[in-house]
N, CA and C atoms as a LAMMPS dump frame, in Angstrom:
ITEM: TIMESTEP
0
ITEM: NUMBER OF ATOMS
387
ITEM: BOX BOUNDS ff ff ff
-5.0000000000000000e+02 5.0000000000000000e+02
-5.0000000000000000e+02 5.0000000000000000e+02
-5.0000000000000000e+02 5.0000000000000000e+02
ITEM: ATOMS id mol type element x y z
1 1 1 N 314.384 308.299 -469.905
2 1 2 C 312.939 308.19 -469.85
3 1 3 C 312.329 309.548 -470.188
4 2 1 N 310.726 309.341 -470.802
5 2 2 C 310.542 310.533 -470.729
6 2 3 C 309.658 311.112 -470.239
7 3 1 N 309.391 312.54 -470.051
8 3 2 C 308.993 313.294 -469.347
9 3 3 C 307.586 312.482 -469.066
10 4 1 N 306.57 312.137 -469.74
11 4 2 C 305.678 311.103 -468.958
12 4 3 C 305.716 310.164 -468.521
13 5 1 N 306.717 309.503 -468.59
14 5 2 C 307.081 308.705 -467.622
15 5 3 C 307.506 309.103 -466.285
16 6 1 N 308.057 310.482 -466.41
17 6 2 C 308.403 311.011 -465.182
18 6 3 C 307.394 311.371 -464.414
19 7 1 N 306.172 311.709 -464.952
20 7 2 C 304.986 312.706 -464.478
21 7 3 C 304.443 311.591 -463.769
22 8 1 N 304.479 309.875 -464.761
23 8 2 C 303.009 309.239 -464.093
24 8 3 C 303.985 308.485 -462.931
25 9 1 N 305.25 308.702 -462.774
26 9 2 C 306.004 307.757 -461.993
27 9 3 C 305.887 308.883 -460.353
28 10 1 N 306.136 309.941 -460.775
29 10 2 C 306.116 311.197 -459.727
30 10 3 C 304.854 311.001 -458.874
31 11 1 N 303.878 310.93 -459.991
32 11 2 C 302.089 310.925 -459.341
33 11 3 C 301.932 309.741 -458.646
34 12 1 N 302.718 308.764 -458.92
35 12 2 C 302.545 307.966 -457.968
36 12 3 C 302.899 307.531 -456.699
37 13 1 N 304.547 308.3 -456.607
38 13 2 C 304.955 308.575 -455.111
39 13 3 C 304.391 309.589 -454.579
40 14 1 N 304.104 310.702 -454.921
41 14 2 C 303.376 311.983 -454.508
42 14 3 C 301.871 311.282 -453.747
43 15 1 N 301.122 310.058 -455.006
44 15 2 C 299.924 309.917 -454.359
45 15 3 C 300.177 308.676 -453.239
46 16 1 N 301.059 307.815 -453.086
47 16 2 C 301.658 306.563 -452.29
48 16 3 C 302.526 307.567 -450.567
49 17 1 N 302.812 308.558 -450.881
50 17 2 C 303.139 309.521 -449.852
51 17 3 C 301.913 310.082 -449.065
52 18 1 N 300.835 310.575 -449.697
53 18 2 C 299.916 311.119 -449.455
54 18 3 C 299.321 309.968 -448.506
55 19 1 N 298.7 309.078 -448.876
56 19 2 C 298.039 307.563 -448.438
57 19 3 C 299.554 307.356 -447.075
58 20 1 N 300.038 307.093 -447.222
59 20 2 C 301.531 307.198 -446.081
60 20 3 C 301.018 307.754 -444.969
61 21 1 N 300.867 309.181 -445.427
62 21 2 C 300.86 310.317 -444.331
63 21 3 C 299.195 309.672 -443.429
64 22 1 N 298.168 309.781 -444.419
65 22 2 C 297.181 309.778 -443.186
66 22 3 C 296.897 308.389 -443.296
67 23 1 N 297.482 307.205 -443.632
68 23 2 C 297.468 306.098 -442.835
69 23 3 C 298.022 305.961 -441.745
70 24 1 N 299.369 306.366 -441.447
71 24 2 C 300.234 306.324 -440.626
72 24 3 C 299.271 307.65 -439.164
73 25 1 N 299.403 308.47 -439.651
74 25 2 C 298.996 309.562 -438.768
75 25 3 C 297.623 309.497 -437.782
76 26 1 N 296.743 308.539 -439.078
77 26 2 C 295.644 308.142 -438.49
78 26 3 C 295.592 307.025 -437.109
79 27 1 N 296.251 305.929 -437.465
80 27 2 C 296.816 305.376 -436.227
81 27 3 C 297.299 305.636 -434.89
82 28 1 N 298.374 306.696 -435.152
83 28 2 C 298.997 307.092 -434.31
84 28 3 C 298.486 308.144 -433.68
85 29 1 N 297.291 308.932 -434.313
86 29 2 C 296.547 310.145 -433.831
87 29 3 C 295.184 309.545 -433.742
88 30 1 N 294.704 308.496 -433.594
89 30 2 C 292.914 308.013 -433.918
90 30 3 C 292.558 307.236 -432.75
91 31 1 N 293.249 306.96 -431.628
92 31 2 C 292.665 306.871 -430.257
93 31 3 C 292.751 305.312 -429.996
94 32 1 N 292.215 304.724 -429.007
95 32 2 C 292.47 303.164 -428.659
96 32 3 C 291.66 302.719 -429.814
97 33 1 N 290.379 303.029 -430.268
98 33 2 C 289.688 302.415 -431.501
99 33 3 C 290.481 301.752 -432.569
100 34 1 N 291.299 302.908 -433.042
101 34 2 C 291.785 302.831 -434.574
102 34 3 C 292.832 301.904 -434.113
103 35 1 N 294.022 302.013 -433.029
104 35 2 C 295.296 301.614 -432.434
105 35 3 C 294.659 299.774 -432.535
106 36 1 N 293.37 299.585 -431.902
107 36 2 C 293.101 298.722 -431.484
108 36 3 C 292.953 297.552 -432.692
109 37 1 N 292.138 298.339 -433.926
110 37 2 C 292.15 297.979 -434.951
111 37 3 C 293.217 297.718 -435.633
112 38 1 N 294.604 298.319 -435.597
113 38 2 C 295.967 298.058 -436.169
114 38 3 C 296.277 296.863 -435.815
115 39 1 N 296.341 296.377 -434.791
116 39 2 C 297.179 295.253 -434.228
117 39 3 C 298.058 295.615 -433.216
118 40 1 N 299.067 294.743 -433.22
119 40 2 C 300.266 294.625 -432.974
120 40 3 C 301.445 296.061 -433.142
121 41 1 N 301.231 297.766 -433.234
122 41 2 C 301.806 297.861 -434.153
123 41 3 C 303.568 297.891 -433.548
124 42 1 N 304.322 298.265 -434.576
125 42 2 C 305.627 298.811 -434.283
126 42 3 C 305.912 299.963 -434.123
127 43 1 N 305.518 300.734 -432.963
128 43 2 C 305.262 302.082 -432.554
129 43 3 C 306.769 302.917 -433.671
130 44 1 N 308.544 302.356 -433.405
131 44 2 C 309.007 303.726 -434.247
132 44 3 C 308.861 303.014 -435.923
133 45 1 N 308.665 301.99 -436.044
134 45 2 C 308.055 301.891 -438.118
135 45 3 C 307.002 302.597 -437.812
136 46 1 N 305.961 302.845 -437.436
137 46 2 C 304.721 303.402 -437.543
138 46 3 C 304.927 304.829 -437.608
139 47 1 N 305.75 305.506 -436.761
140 47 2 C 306.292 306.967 -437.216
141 47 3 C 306.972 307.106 -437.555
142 48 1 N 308.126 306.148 -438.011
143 48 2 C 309.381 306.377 -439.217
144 48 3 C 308.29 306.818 -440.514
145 49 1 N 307.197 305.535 -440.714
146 49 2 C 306.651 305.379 -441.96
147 49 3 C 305.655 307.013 -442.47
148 50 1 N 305.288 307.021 -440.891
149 50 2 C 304.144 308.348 -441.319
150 50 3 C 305.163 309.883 -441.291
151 51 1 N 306.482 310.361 -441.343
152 51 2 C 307.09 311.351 -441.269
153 51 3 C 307.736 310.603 -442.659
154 52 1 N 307.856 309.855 -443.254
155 52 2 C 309.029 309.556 -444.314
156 52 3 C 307.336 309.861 -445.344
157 53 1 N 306.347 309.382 -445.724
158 53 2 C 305.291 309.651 -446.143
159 53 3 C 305.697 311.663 -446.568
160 54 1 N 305.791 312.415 -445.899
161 54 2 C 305.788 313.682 -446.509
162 54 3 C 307.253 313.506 -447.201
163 55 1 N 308.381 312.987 -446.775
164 55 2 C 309.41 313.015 -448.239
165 55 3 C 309.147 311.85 -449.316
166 56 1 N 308.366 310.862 -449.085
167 56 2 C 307.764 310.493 -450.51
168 56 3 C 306.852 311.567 -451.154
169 57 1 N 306.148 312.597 -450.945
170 57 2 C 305.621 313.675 -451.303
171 57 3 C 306.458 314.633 -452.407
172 58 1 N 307.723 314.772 -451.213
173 58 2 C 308.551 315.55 -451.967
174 58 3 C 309.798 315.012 -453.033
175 59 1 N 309.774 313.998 -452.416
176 59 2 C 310.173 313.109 -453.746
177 59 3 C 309.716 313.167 -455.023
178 60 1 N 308.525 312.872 -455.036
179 60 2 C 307.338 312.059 -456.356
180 60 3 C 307.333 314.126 -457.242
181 61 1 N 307.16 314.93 -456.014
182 61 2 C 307.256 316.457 -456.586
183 61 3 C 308.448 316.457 -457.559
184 62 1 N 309.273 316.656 -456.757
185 62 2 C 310.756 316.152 -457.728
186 62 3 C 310.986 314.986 -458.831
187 63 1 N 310.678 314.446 -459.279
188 63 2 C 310.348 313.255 -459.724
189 63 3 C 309.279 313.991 -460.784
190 64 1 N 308.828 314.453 -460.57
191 64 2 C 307.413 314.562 -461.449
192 64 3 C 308.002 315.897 -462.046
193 65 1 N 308.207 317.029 -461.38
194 65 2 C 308.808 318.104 -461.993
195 65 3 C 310.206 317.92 -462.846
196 66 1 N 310.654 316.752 -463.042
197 66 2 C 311.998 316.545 -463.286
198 66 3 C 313.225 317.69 -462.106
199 67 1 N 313.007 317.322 -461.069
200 67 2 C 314.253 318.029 -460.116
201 67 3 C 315.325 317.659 -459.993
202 68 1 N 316.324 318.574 -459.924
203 68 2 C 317.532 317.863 -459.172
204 68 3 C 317.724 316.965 -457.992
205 69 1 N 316.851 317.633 -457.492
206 69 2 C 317.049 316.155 -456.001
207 69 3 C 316.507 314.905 -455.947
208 70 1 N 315.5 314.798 -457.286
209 70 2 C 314.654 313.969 -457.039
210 70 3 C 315.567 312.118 -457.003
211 71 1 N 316.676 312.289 -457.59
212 71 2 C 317.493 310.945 -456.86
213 71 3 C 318.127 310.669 -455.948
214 72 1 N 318.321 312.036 -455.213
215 72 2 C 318.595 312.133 -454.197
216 72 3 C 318.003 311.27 -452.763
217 73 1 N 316.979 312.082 -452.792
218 73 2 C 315.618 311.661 -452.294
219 73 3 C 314.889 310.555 -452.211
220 74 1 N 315.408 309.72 -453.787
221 74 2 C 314.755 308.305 -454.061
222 74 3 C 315.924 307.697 -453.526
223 75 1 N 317.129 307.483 -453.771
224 75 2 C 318.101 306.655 -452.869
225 75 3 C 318.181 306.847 -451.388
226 76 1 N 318.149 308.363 -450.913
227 76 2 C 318.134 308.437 -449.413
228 76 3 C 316.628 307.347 -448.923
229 77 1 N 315.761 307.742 -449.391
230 77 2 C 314.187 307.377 -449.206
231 77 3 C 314.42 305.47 -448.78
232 78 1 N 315.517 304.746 -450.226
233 78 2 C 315.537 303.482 -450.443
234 78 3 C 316.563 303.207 -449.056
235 79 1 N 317.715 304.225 -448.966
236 79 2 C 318.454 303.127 -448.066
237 79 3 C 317.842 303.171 -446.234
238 80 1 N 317.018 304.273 -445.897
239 80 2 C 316.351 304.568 -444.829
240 80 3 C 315.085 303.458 -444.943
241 81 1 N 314.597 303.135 -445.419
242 81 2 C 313.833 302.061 -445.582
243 81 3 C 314.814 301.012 -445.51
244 82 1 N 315.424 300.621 -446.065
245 82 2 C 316.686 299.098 -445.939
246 82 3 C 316.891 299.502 -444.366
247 83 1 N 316.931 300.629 -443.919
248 83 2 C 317.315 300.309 -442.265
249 83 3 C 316.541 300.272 -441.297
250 84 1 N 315.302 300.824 -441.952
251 84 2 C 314.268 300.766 -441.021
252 84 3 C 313.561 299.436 -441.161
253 85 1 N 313.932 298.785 -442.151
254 85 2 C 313.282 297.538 -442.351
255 85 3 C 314.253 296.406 -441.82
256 86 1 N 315.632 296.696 -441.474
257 86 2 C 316.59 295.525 -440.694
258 86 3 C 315.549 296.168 -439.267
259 87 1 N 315.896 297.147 -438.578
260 87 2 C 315.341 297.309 -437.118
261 87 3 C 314.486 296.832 -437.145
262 88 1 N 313.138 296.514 -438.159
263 88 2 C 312.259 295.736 -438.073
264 88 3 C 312.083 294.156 -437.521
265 89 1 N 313.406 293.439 -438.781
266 89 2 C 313.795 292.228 -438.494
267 89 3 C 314.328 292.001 -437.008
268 90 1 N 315.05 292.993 -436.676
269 90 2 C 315.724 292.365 -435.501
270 90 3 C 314.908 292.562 -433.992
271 91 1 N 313.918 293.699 -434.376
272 91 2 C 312.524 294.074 -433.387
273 91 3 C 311.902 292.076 -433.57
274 92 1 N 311.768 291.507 -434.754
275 92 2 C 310.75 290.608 -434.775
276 92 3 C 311.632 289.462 -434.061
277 93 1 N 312.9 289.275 -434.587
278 93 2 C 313.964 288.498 -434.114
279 93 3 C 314.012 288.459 -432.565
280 94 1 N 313.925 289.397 -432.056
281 94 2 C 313.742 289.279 -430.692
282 94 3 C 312.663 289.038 -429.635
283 95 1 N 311.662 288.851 -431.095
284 95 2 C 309.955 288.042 -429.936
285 95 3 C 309.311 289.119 -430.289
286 96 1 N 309.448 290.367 -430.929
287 96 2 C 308.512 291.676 -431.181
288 96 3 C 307.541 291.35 -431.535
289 97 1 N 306.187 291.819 -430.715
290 97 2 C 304.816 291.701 -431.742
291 97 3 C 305.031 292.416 -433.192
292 98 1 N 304.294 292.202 -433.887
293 98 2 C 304.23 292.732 -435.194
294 98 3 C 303.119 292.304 -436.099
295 99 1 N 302.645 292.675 -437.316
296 99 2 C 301.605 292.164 -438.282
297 99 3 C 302.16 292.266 -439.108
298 100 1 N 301.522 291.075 -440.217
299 100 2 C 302.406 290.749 -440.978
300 100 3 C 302.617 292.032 -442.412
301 101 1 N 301.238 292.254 -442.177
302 101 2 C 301.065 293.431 -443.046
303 101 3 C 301.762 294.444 -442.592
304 102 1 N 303.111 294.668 -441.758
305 102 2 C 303.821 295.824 -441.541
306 102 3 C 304.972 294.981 -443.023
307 103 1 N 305.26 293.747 -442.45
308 103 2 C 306.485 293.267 -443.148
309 103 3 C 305.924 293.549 -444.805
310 104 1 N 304.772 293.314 -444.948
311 104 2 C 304.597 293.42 -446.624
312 104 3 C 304.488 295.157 -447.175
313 105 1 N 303.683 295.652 -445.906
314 105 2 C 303.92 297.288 -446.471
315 105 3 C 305.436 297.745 -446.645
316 106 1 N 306.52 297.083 -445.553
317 106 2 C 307.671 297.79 -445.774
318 106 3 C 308.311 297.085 -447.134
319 107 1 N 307.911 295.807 -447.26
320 107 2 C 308.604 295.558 -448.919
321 107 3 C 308.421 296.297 -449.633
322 108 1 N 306.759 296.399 -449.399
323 108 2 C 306.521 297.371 -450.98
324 108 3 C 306.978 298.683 -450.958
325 109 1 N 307.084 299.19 -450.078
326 109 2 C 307.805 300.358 -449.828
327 109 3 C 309.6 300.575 -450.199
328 110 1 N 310.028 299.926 -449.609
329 110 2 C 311.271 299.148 -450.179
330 110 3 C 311.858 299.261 -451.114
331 111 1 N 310.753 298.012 -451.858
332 111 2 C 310.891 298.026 -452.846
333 111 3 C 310.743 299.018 -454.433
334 112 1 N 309.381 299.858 -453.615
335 112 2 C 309.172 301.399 -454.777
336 112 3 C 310.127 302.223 -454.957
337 113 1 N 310.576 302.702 -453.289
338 113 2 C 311.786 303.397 -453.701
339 113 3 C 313.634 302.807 -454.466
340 114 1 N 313.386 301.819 -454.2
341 114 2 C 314.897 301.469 -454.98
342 114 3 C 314.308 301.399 -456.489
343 115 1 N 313.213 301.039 -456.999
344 115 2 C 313.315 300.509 -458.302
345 115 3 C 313.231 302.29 -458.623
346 116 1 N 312.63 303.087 -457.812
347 116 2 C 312.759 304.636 -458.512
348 116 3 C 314.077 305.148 -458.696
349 117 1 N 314.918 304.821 -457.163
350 117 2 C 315.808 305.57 -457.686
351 117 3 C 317.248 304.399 -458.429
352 118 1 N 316.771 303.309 -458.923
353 118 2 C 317.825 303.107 -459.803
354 118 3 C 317.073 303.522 -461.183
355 119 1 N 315.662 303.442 -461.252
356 119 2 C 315.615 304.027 -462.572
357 119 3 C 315.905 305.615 -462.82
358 120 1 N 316.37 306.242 -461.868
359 120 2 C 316.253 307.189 -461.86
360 120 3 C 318.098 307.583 -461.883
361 121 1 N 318.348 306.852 -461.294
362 121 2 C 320.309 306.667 -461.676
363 121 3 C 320.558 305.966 -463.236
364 122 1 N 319.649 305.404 -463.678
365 122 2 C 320.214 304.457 -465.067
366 122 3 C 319.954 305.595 -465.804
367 123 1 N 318.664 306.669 -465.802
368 123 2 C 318.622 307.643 -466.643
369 123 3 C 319.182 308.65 -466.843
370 124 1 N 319.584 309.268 -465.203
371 124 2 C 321.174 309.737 -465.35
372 124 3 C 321.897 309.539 -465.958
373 125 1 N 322.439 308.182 -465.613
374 125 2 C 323.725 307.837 -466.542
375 125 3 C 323.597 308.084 -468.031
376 126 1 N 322.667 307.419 -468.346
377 126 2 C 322.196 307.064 -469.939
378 126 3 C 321.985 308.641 -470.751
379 127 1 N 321.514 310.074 -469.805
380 127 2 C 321.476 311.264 -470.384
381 127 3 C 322.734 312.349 -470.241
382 128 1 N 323.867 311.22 -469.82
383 128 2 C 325.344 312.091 -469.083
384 128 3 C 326.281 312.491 -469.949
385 129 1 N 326.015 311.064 -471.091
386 129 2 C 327.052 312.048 -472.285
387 129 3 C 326.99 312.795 -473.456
């Protein structure tokens, strides 16, 4: 891929990290009002999501700068999400309150980081020999 593809793919975890951080933070720092307004939430997804938010930051940096770590980062990012999203299931599995809009934010989440970092492993491969 190339380098603009890297830039507008970077800008978008960098800006999807950013939105992370003070969605998440806002909740968890914004008093019975805001809490009240959340719902249901899942107190550790809610601060898994808002501390993983600054390494989508540094991800999308990497990613955007073309870095070495930046697949690093996108696979660690994808499989910490795959586990934070089973503890989810098995939080709900067991009668856990929850909204549903946690289950669709963590897809999409999920789902951003794996499709980054396999595109980001296929381009590896594809620039290796």
């Amino acid at each position: 891929m190339g380098q603009r593809a890297r830039r507008v793919i970077g800008g978008a975890a960098i800006a999807f990290g950013a939105l992370t951080v003070v969605s998440g933070f806002s909740v968890l720092l914004g008093g019975d009002d805001v809490a009240a307004m959340a719902g249901q939430v899942v107190t550790g997804i809610l601060w898994f999501n808002a501390i993983s938010g600054f390494l989508y930051i540094a991800g999308g940096l990497c990613v955007f700068r073309n870095g070495r770590y930046g697949r690093a980062l996108a696979t660690g990012l994808a499989l910490a999400l795959a586990i934070a999203f089973a503890g989810l299931g098995w939080h709900i599995a067991q009668g856990g309150g929850y909204e549903l809009r946690t289950v669709a934010a963590m897809t999409l989440r999920l789902g951003f980081w794996t499709a980054i970092s396999v595109w980001l492993w296929t381009d590896y491969e594809a620039n290796a020999d």
